[in-house]
C-alpha positions as CSV (number, residue, x, y, z in Angstrom):
1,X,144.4,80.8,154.0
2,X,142.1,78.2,152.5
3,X,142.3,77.4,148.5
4,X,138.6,77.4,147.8
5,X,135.6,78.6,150.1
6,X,132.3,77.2,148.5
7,X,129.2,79.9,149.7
8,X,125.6,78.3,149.8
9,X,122.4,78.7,151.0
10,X,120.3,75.8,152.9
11,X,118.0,75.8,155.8
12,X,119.3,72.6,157.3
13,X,117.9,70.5,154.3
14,X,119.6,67.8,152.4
15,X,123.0,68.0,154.3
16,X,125.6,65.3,154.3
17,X,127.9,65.0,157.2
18,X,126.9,68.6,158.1
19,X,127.2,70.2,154.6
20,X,124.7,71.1,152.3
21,X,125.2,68.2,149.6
22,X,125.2,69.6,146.6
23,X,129.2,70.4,147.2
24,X,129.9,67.4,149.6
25,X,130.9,65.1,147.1
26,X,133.0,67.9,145.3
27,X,134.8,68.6,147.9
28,X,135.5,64.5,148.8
29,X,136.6,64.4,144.7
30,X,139.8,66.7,145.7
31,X,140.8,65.5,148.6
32,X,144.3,67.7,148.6
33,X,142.0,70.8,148.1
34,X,141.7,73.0,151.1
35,X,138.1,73.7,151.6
36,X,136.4,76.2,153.8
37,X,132.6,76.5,153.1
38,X,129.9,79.3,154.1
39,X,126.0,78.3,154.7
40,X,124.0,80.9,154.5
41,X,120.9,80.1,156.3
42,X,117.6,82.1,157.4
43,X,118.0,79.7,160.7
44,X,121.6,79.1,161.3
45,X,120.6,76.4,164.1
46,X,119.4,74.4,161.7
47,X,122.1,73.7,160.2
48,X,124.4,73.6,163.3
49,X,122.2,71.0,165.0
50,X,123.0,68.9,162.1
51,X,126.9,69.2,162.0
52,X,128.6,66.1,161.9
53,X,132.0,64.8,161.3
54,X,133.4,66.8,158.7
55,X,135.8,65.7,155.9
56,X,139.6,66.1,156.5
57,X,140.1,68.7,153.4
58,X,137.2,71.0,155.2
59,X,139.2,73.4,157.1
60,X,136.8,76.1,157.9
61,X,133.3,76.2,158.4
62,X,130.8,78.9,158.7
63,X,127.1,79.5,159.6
64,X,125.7,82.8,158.2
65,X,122.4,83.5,160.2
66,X,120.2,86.0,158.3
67,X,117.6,86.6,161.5
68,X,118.1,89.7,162.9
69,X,119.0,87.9,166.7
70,X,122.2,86.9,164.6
71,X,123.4,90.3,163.5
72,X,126.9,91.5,164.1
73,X,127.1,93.8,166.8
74,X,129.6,96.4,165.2
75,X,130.8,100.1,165.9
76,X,129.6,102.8,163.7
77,X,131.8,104.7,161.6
78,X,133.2,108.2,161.7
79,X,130.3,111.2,160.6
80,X,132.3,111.8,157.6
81,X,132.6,107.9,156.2
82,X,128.8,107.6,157.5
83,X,128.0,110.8,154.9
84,X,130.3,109.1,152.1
85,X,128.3,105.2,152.9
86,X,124.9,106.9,152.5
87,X,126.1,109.2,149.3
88,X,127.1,105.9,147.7
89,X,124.5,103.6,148.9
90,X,121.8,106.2,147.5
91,X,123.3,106.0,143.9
92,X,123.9,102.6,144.0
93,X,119.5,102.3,144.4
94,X,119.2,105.0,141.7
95,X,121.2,104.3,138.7
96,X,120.5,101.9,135.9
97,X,121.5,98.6,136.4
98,X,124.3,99.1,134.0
99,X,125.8,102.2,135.8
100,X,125.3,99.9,139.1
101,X,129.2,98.6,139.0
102,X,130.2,102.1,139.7
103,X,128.9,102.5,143.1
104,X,128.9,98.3,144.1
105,X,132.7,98.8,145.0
106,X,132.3,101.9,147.7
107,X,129.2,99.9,148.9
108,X,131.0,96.8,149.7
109,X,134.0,98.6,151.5
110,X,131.7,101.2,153.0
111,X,130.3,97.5,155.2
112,X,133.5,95.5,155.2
113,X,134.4,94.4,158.5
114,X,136.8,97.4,159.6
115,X,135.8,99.3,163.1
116,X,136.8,102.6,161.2
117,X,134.3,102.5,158.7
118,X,131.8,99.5,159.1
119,X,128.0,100.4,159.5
120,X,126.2,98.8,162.5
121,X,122.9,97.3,162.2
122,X,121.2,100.7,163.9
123,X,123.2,102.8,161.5
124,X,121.8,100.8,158.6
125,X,118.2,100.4,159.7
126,X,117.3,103.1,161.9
127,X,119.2,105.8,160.2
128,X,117.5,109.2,158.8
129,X,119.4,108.3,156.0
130,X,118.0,104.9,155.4
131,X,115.1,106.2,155.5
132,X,115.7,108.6,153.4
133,X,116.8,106.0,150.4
134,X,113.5,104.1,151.3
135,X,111.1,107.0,151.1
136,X,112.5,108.0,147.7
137,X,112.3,104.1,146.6
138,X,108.6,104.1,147.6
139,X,107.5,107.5,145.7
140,X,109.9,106.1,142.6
141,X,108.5,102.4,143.0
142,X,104.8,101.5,144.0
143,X,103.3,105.0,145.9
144,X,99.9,102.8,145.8
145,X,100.9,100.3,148.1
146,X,100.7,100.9,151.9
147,X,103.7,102.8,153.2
148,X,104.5,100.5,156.4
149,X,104.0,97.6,154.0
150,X,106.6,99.1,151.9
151,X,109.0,99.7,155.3
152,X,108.5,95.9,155.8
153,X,109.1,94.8,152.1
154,X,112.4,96.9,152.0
155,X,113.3,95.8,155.2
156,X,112.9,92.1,154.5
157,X,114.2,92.0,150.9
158,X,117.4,94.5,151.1
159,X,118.7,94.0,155.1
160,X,119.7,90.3,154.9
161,X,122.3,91.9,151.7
162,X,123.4,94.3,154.8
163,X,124.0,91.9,157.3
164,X,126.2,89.9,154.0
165,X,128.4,92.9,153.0
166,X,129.6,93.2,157.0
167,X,130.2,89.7,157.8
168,X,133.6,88.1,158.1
169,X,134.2,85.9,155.2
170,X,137.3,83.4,155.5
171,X,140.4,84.1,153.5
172,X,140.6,82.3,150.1
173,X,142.7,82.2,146.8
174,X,138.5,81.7,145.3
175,X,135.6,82.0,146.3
176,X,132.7,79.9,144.6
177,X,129.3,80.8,144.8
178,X,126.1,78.5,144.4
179,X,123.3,81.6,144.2
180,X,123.5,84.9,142.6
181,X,121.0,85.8,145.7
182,X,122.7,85.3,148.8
183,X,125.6,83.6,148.3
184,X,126.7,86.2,145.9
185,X,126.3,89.2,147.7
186,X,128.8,87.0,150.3
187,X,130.9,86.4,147.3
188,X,130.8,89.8,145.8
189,X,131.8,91.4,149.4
190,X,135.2,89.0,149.2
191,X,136.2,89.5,145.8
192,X,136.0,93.6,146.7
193,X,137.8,92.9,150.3
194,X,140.2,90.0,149.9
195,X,140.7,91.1,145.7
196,X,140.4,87.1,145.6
197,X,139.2,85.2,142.4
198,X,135.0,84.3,142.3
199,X,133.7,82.1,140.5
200,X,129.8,82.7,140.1
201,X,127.4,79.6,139.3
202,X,124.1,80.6,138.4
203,X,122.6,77.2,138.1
204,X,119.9,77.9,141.5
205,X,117.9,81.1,141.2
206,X,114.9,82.1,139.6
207,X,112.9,85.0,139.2
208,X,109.2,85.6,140.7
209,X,107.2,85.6,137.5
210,X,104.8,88.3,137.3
211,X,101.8,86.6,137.1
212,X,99.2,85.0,139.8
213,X,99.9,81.4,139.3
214,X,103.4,81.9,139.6
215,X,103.3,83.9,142.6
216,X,101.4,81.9,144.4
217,X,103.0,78.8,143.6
218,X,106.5,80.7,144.9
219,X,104.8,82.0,147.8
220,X,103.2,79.0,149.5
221,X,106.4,78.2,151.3
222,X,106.5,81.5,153.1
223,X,102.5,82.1,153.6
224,X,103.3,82.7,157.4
225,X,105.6,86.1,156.3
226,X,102.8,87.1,154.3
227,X,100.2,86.9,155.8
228,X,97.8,89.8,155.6
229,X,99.6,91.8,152.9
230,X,97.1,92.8,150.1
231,X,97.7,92.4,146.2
232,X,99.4,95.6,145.7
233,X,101.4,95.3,148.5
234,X,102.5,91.3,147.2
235,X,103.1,92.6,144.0
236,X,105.4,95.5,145.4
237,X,107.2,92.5,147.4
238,X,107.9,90.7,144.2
239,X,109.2,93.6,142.3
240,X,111.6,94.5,144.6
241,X,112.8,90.5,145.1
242,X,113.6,90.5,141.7
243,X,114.7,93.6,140.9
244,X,117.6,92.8,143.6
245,X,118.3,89.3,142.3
246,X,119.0,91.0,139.1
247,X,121.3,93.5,140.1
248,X,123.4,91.0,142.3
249,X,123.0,88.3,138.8
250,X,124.5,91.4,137.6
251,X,127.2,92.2,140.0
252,X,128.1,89.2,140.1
253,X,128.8,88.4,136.7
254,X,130.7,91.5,136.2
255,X,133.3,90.4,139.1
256,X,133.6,87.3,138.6
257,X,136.4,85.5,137.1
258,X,134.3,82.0,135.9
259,X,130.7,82.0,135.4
260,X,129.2,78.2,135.2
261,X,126.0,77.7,133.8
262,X,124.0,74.8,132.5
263,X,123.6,76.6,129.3
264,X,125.0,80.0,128.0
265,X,121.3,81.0,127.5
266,X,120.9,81.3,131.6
267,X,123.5,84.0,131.4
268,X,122.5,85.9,128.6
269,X,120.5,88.1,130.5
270,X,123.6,89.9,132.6
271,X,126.6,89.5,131.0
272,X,127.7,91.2,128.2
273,X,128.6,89.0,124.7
274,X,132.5,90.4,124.8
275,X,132.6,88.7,128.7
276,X,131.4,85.4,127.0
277,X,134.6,84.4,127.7
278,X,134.2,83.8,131.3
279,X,131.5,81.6,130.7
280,X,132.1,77.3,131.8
281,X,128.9,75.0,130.5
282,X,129.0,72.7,132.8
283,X,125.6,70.7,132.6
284,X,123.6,69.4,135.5
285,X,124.8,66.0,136.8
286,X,124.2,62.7,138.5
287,X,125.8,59.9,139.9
288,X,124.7,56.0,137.8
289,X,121.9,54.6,139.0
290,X,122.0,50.7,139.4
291,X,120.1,48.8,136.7
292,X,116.6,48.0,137.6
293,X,114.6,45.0,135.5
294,X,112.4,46.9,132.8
295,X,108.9,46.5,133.4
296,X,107.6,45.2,130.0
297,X,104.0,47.0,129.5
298,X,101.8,44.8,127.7
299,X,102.5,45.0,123.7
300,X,99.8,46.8,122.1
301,X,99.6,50.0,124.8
302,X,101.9,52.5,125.5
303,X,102.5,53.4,128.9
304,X,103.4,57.3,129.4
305,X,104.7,58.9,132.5
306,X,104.2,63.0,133.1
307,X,107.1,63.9,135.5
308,X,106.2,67.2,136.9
309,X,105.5,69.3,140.0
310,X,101.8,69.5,140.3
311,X,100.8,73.6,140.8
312,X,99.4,75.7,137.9
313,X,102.9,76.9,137.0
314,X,103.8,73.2,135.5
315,X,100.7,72.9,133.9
316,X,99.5,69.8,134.4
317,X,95.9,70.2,132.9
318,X,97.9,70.4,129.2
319,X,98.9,67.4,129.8
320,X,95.3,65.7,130.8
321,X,94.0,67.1,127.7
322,X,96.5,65.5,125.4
323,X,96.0,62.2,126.8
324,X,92.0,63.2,125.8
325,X,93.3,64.0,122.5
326,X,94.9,60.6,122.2
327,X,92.1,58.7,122.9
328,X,89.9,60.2,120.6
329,X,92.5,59.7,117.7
330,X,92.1,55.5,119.5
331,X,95.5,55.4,120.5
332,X,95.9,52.7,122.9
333,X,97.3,54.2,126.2
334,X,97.8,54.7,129.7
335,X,98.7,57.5,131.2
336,X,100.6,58.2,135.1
337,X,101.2,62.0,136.7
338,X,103.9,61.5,138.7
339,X,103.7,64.3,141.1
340,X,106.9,65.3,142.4
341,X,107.7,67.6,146.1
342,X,105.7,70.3,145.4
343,X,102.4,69.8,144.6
344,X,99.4,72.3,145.5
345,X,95.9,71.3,146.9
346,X,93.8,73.5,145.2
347,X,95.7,72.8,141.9
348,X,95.5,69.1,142.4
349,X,92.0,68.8,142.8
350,X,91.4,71.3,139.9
351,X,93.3,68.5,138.0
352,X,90.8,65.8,139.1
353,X,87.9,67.5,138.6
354,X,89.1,68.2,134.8
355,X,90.7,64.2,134.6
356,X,86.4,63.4,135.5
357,X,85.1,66.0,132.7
358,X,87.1,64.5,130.1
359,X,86.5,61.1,131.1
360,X,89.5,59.5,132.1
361,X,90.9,57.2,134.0
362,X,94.3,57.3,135.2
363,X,96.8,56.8,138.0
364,X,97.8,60.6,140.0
365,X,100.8,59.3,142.2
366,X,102.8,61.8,144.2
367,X,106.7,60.6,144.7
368,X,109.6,62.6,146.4
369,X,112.7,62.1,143.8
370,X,114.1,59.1,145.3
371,X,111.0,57.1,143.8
372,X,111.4,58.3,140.4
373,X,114.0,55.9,138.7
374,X,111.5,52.9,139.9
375,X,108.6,54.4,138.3
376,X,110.4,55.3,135.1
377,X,111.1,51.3,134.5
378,X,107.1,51.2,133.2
379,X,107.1,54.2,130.8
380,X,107.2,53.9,126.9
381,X,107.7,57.6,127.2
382,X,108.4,60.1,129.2
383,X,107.4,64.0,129.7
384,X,108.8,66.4,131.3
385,X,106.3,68.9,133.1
386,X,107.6,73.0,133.3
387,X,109.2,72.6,136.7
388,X,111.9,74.7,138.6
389,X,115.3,75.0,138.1
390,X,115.6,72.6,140.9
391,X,113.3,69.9,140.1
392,X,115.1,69.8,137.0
393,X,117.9,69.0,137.9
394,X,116.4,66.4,141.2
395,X,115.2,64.6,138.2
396,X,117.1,65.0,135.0
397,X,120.1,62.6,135.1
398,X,117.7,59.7,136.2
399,X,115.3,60.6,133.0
400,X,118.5,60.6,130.4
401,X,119.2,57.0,132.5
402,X,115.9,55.4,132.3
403,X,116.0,55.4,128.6
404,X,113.1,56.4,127.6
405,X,112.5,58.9,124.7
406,X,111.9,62.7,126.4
407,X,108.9,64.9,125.6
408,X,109.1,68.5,126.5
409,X,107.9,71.7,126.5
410,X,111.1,74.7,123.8
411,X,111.9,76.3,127.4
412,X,115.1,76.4,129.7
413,X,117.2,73.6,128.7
414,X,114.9,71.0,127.4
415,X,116.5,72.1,123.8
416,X,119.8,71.0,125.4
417,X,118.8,68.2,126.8
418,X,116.9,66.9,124.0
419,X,119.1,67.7,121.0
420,X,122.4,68.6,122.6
421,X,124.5,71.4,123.9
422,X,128.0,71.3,122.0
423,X,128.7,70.3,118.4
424,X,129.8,66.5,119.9
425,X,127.0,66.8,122.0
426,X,124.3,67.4,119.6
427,X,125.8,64.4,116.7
428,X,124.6,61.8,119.2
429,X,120.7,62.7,117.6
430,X,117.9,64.3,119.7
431,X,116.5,61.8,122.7
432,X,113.2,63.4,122.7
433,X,111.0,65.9,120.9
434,X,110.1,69.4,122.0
435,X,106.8,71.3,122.0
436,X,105.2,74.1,122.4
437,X,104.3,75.4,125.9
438,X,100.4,75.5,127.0
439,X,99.6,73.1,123.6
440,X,97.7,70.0,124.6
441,X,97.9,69.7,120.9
442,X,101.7,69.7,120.3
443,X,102.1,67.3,123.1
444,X,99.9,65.1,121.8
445,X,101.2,65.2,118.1
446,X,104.8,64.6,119.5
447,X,103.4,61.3,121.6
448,X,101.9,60.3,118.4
449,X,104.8,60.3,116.4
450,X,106.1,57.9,119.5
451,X,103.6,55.8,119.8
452,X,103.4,55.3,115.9
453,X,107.3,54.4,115.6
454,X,108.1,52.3,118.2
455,X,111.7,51.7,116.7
456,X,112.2,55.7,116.5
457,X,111.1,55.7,120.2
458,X,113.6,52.9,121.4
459,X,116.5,54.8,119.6
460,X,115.6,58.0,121.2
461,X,116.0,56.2,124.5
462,X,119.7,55.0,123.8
463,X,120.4,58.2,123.0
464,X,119.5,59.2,126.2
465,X,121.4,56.9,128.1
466,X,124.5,58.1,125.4
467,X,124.4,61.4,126.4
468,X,124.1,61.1,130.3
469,X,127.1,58.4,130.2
470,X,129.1,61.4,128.0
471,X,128.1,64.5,129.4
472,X,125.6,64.7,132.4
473,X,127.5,61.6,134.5
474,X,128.5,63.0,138.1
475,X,132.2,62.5,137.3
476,X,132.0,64.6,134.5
477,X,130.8,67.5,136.4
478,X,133.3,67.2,139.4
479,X,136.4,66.9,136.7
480,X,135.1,69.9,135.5
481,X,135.0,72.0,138.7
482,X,138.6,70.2,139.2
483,X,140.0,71.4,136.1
484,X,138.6,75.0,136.7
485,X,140.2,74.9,140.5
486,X,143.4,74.4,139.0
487,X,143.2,77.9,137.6
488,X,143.0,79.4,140.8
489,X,145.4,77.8,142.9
């Protein structure tokens, strides 16, 4: 049995020595840690092609392939645990979210990885009584949208979960999940089977937004799936994505032991106040940069930097009509949009067109996050555009290290990051100001008060380095997974 089986998701994608990296260098940090770790990926060969040498403390290693060439070819169960599966699989879809934790448990066993009992892929998908669940899901749900469009959304949203609950998991003393989607259906299934510990970090998901801009911007990356479906039909797909996220954020949070979050606002949502307890802050992190020679901007002007993805859900064109407000008020600036991996065409010109209305004239550089902390060296000021969880956290620790004071919009944790998390947190001062989301006119007021008070400025910059070097440094964040560990084992 292994100590500590990490579960993550990744395509093949930022892997070090063939695991995904954001747990490579935890698992390197407790070297006398047995590790076994689970990659859940939509193309397992992917990942595989990329194995390498592994460290020594990695003693198991599995690929999870959620295509439906890699399912598990399985028995099917007696007529009378079939009837049982489907009874408790149907009330699981059809009680409140609350009511869910009921049914989760007879669910999970109904798959687990037992010939007497487990349910083969044709049991699960071709089954009267799937279909059954699904019809009654599709008159409850969306009855306006397309019924084979509704077969495909149910198929490709809910049977990847199937093919979790019946996999083999390695044996653990805890299992520690990186994704409420995914990973902690994987994790859920072991805690049920094994009666192991999970610990649950919700630090990577995020929910579809129900609105156009959002959902395009999410759906870009998986325009070939798609294809073809109309708006109903999208909107039906993006219900049902987030409706499961939920109830797995949910699950999840109810079984596990540990939850780690950024902030305890990202869990308020799912867990209860009196299960506060399990909660671990355990900010975002990243390892010391080396020191760079400041670029010294010439006195009078004051160079500022918009770090953001460039797509109408991190509304750039706010920021393009602050720096307009600035230069009526004959503030002496420059301006830099600094897109970062995700940036949309049609967004990006629509961001041109309204930088040539207003009459300005400034740099719109893309860079991938390895360019950042250079480009940081030249800003006054910086803001932070209202990017994904994960371009936060690409970019965060090298923002608080640059030194620069932090504009941003009262959303996620800019509050934390800006005037602290903890009570010895928030006595080091605020390293930036917030504003309001959408205001080109808050923004500019808050660059204002920046520009005007150079000394106020420079002190919100030292700050900044203060609290990475206290509280967002990578060692930080591995002693606290260490400590937490040490629960477990």
């Amino acid at each position: 049995m292994d100590d500590i089986c990490l579960i993550v998701e990744s395509d093949g994608e930022l892997l070090t020595q063939g695991i995904p990296a954001p747990v490579h260098d935890l698992i390197l940090t407790l070297p006398d840690v047995r590790f076994a770790v689970v990659t859940i990926a939509h193309r397992p060969y992917a990942v595989n092609s990329l194995v390498a040498r592994l460290p020594a403390n990695v003693k198991t290693l599995v690929t999870v392939g959620l295509e439906e060439s890699f399912l598990p070819r399985v028995k099917t169960p007696c007529k009378k645990k079939r009837r049982e599966f489907w009874a408790q699989l149907a009330a699981l879809y059809e009680r409140p979210l609350e009511e869910k934790t009921r049914h989760c448990e007879a669910v999970l066993l109904g798959l687990a990885h037992d010939e007497s009992r487990v349910q083969s892929y044709a049991d699960v998908a071709r089954a009267r009584e799937f279909w059954d669940i699904l019809c009654a899901e599709y008159r409850r749900r969306c009855p306006g949208v397309p019924f084979l469009d509704y077969a495909w959304i149910f198929r490709q949203t809910q049977l990847p979960y199937f093919q979790l609950m019946q996999t083999p998991l390695p044996r653990a003393k805890a299992y520690h999940v990186f994704s409420s989607r995914y990973a902690g259906c994987a994790g859920l299934a072991a805690k049920v089977r094994y009666r192991s510990h999970l610990i649950f970090d919700v630090r990577s998901d995020f929910f579809i937004e129900d609105t156009p801009a959002l959902s395009q911007a999410f759906f870009t990356d998986m325009r070939e799936v798609l294809r073809g479906l109309p708006v109903p039909s999208l909107e039906a797909y993006i219900k049902t994505y987030n409706a499961t996220l939920k109830t797995f954020r949910f699950l999840a949070g109810f079984y596990a032991d540990s939850v780690v979050t950024p902030n305890r606002g990202a869990v308020g949502s799912f867990l209860k106040p009196e299960a506060e307890y399990k909660c671990l802050i355990v900010p975002a992190s990243g390892e010391r940069l080396p020191e760079r020679p400041e670029k010294k901007p010439a006195r009078e002007t004051f160079s500022i930097g918009l770090l953001s993805d460039v797509t109408q859900a991190s509304d750039v064109k706010s920021f393009i009509r602050a720096c307009r407000l600035l230069l009526d008020e004959e503030k002496k600036v420059t301006f830099t949009v600094l897109g970062l991996e995700k940036v949309h065409t049609g967004y990006l010109e629509e961001c041109i067109d309204l930088r040539s209305q207003l009459g300005l004239e400034f740099q719109l550089n893309i860079l991938y996050n390895s360019d950042v902390s250079g480009a940081l060296a030249g800003f006054d000021a910086v803001v932070l555009g209202n990017g994904n969880g994960r371009q936060r956290k690409a970019v965060l620790s090298q923002v608080l290290q640059s030194g620069k004071p932090l504009v941003a919009v009262k959303r996620g944790v800019n509050p934390e990051i800006i005037a602290g998390l903890s009570s010895e947190d928030r006595a080091l001062g605020e390293c930036g100001i917030l504003v309001e989301s959408g205001s080109p006119q808050s923004l500019a007021r808050a660059l204002c008060v920046l520009i005007d008070d150079r000394k106020l400025a420079r002190e919100m910059g030292k700050i900044a380095v203060r609290r990475f070097d206290q509280f967002y440094s990578h060692s930080i964040h591995l002693n606290s997974f260490a400590s937490l560990y040490k629960n477990f084992l």
